[in-house]
MMTF fields as JSON, N, C-alpha, C and O atoms, coordinates in Angstrom:
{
  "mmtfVersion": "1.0.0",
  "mmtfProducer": "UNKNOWN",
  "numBonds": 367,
  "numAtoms": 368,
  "numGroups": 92,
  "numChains": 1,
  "numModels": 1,
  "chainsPerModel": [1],
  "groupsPerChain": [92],
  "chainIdList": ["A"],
  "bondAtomList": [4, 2, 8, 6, 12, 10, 16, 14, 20, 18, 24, 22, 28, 26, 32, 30, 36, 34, 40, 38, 44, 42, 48, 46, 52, 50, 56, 54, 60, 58, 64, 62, 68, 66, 72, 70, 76, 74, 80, 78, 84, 82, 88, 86, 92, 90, 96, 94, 100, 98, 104, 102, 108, 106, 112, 110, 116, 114, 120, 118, 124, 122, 128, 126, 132, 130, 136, 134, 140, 138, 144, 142, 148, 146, 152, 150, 156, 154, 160, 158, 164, 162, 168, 166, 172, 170, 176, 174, 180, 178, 184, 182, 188, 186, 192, 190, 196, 194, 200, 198, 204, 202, 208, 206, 212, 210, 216, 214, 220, 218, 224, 222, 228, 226, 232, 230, 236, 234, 240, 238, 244, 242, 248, 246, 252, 250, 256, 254, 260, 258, 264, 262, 268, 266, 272, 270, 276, 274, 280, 278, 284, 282, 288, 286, 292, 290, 296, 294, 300, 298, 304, 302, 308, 306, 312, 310, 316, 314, 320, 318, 324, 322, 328, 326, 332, 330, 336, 334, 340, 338, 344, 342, 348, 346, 352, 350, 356, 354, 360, 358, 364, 362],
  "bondOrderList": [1, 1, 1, 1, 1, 1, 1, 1, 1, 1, 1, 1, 1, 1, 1, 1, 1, 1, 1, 1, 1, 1, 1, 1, 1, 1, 1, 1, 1, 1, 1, 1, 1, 1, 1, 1, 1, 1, 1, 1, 1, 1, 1, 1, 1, 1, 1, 1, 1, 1, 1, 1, 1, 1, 1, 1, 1, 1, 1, 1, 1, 1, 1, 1, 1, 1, 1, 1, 1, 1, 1, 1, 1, 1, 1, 1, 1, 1, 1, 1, 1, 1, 1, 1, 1, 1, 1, 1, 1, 1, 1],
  "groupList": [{"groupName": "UNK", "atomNameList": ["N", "CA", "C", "O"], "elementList": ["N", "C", "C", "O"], "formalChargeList": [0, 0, 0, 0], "bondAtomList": [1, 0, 2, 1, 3, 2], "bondOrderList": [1, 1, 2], "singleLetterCode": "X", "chemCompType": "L-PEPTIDE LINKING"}],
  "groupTypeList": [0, 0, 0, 0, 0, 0, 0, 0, 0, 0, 0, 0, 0, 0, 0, 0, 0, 0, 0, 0, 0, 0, 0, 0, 0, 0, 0, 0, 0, 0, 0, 0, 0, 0, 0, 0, 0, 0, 0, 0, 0, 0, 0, 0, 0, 0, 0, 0, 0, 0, 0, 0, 0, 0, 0, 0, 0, 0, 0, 0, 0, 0, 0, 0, 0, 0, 0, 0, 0, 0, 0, 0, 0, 0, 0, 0, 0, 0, 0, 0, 0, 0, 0, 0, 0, 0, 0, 0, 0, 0, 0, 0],
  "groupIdList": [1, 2, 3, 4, 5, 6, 7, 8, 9, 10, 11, 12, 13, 14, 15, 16, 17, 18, 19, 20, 21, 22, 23, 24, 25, 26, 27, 28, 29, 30, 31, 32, 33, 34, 35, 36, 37, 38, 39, 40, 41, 42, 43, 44, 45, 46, 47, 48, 49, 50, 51, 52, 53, 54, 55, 56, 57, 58, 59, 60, 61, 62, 63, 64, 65, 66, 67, 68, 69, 70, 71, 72, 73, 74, 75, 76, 77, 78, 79, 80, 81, 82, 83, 84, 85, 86, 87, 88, 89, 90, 91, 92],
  "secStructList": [7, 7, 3, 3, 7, 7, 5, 7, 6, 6, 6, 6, 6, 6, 6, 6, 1, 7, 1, 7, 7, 3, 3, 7, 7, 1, 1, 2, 2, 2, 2, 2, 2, 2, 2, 2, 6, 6, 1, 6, 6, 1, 1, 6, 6, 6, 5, 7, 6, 6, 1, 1, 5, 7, 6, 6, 7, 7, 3, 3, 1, 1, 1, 7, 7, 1, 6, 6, 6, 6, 4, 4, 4, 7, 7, 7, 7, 6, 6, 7, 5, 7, 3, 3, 7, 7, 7, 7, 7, 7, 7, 7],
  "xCoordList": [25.782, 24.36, 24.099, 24.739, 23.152, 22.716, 21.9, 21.419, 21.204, 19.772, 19.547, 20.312, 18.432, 18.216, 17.681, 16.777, 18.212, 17.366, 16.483, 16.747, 15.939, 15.348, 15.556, 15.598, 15.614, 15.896, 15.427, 15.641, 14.497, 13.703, 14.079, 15.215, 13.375, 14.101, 14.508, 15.271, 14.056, 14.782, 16.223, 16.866, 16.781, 17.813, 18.765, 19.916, 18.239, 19.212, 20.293, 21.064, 20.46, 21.795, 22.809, 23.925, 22.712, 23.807, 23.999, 25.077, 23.315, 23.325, 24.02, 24.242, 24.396, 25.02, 24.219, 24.541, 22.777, 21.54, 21.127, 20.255, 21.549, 20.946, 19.631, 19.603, 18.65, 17.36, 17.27, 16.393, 18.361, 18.57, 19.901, 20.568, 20.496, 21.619, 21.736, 20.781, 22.827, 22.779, 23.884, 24.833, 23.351, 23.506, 23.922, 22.892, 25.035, 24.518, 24.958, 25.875, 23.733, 23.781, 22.495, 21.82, 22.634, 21.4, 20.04, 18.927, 20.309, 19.034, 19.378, 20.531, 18.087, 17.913, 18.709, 18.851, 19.4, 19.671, 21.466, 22.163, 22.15, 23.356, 23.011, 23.777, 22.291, 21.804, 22.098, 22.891, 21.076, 21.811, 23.098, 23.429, 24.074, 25.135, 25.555, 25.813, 25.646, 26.146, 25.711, 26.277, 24.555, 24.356, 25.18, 25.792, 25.289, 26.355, 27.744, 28.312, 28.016, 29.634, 29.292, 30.148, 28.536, 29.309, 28.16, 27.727, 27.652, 26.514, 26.857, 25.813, 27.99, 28.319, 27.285, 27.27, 25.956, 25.1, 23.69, 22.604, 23.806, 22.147, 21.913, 20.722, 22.735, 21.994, 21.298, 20.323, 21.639, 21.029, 19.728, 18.858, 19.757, 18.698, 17.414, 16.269, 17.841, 16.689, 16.737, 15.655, 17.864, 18.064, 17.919, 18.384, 17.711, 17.649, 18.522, 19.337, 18.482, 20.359, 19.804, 20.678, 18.597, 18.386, 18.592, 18.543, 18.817, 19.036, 17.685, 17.646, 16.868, 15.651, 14.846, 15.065, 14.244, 14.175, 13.311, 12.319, 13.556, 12.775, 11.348, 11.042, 10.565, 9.188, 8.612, 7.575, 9.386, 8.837, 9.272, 8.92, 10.364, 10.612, 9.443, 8.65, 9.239, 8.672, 9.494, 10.195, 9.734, 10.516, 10.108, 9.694, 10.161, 9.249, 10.552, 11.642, 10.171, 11.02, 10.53, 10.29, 10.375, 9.322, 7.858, 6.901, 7.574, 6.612, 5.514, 4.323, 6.49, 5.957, 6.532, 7.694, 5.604, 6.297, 7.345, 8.002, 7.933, 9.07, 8.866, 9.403, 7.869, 7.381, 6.645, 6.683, 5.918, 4.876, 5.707, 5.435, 6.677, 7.934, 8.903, 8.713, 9.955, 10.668, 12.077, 13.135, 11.194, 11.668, 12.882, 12.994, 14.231, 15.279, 15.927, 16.556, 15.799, 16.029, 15.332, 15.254, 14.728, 14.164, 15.128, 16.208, 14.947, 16.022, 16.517, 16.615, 16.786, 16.833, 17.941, 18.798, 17.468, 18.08, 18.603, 18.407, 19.254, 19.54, 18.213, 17.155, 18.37, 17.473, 16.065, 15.339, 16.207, 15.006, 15.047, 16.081, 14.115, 13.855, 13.691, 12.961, 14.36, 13.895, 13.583, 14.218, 12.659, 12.093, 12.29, 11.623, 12.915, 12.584, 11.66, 11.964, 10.421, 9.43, 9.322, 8.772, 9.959, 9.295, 7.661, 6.854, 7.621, 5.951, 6.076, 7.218, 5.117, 3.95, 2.691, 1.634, 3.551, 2.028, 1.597, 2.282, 0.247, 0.05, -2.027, -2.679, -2.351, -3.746, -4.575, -4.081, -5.558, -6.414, -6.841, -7.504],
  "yCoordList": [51.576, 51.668, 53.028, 53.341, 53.906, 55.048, 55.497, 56.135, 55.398, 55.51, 57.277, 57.902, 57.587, 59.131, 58.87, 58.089, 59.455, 60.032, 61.539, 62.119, 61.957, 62.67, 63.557, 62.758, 64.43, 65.132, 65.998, 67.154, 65.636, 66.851, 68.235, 68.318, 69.183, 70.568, 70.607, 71.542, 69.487, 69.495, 68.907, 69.198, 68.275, 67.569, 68.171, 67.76, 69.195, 69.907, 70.488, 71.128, 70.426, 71.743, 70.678, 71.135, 68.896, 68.051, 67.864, 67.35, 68.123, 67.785, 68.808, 68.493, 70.419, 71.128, 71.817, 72.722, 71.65, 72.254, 71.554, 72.02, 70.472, 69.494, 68.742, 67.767, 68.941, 68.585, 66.914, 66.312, 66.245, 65.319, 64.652, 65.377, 63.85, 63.126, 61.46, 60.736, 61.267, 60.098, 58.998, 59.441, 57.643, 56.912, 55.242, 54.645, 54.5, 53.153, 52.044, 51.962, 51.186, 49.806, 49.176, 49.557, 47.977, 47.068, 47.116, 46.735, 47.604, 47.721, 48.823, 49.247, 49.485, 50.88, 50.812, 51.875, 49.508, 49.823, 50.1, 50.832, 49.51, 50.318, 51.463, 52.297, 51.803, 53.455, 54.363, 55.301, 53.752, 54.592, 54.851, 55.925, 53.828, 53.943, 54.965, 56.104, 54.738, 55.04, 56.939, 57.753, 57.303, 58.763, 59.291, 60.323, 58.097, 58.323, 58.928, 59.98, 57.99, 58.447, 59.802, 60.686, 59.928, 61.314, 62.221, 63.002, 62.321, 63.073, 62.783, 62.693, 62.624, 62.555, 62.919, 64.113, 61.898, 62.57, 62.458, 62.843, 62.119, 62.079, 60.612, 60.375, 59.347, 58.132, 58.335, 57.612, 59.209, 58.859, 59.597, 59.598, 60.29, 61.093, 60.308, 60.744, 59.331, 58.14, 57.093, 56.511, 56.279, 55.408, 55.043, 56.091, 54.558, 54.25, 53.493, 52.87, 53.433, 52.841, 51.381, 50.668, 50.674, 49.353, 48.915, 47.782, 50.076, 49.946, 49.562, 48.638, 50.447, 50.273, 52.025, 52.929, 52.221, 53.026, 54.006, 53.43, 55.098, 56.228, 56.009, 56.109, 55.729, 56.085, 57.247, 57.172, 58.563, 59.621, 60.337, 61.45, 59.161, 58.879, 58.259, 57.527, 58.466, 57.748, 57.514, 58.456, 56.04, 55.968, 55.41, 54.251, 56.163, 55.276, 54.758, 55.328, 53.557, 53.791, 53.196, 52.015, 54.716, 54.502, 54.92, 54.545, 55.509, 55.731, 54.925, 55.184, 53.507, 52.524, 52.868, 53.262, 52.708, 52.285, 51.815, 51.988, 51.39, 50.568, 49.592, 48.499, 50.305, 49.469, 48.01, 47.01, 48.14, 47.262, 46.598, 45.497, 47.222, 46.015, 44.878, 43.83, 45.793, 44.852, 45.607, 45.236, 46.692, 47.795, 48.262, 48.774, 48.236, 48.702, 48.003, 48.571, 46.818, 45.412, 45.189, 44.254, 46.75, 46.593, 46.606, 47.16, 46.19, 45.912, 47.192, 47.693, 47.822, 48.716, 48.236, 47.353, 49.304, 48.976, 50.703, 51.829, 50.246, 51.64, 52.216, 51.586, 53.474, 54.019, 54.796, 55.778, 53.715, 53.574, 55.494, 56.103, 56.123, 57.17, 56.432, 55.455, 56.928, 56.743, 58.254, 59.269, 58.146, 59.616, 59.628, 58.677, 60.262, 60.353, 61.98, 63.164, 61.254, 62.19, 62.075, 61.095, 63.296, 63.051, 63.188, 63.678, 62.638, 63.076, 63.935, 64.376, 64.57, 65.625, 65.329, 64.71, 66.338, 66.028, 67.177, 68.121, 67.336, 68.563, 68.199, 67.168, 69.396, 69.372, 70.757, 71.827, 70.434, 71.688, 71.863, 72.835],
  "zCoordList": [-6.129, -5.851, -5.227, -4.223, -5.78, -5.061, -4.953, -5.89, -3.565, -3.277, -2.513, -1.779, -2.97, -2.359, -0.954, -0.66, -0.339, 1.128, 1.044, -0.009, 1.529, 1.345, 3.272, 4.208, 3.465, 4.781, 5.315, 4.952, 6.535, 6.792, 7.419, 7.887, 7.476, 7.431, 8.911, 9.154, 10.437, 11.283, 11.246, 12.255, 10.481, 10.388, 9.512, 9.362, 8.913, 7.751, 8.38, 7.665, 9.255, 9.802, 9.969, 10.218, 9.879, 10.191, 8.675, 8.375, 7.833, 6.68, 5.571, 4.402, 6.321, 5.517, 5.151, 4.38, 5.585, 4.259, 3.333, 2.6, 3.149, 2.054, 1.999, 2.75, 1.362, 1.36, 1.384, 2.004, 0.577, -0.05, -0.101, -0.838, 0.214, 0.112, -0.787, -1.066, -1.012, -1.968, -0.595, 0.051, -0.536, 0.209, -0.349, -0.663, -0.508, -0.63, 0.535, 1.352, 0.143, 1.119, 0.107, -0.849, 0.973, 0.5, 1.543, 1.18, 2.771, 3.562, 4.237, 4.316, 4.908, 5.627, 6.826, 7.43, 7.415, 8.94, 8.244, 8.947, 6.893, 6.15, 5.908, 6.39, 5.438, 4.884, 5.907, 5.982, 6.872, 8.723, 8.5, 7.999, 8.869, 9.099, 7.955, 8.346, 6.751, 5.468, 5.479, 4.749, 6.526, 6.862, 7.366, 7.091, 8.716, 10.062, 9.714, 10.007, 9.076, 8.34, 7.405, 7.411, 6.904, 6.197, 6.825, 5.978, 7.846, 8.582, 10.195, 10.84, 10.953, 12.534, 13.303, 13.6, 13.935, 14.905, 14.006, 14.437, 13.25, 12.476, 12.591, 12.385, 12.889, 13.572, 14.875, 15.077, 15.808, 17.096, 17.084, 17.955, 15.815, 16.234, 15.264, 15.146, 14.773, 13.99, 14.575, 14.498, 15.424, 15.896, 17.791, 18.237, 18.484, 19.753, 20.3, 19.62, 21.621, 21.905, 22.059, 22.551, 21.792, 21.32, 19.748, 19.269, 19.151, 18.045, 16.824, 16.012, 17.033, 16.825, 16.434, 17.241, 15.574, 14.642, 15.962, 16.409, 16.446, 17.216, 16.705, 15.517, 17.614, 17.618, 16.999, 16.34, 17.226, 16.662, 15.283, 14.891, 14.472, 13.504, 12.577, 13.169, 11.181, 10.079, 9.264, 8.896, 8.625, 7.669, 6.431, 6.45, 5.123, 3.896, 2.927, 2.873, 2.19, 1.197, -0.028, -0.279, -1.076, -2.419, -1.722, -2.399, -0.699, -0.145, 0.45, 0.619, 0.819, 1.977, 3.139, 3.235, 4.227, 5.55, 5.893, 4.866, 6.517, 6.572, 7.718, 7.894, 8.541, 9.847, 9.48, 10.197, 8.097, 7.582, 6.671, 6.191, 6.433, 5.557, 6.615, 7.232, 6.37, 6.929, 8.439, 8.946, 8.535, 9.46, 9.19, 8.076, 10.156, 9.646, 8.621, 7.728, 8.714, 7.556, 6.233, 5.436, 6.339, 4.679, 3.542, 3.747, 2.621, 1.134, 0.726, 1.846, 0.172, -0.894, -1.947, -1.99, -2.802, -4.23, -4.843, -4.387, -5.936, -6.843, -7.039, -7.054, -7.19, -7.747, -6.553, -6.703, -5.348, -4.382, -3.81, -4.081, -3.204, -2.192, -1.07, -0.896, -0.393, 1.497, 1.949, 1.663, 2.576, 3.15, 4.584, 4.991, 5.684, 6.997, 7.362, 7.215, 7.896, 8.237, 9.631, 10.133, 10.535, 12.178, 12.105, 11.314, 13.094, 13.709, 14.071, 14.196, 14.399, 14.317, 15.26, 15.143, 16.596, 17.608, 17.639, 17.242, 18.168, 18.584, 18.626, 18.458, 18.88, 18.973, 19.722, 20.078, 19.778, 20.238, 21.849, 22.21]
}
């Protein structure tokens, strides 16, 4: 099974430079892990030591939420995109 991640340009330097990585499991909280191992240090920086997805994390997969699914326990399948998008604060 091999699902794309997609990697934002803060996270690229654990990633080698890779925009994009290929990942399998059946749900996003394996996918974590399945980063973890071939990415050392890119779970903590999506994950919380309750084990619960960072607040200032977004996570889609196929370009749903994941919060409005089934959070870290969402399904995935072959073929699926998962996107991690940090937030974005700021203002005037």
């Amino acid at each position: 099974m091999s699902i794309t991640v997609r990697i934002p340009s803060p996270l690229r330097r654990l990633t080698n430079g890779a925009d994009k990585v290929q990942v399998d499991s059946e749900d996003l909280s394996g996918c974590i892990d399945d980063l973890e191992g071939q990415f050392p240090g890119l779970k903590e920086r999506l994950i919380d030591e309750d084990g619960n997805l960072r607040h200032f994390v977004n996570v889609y997969v196929n370009g749903e939420d994941i919060r409005f699914i089934d959070d870290i326990r969402t399904k995935v399948q072959a073929g699926d995109e998962i996107s991690i998008v940090p937030a974005v604060a700021g203002g005037a």
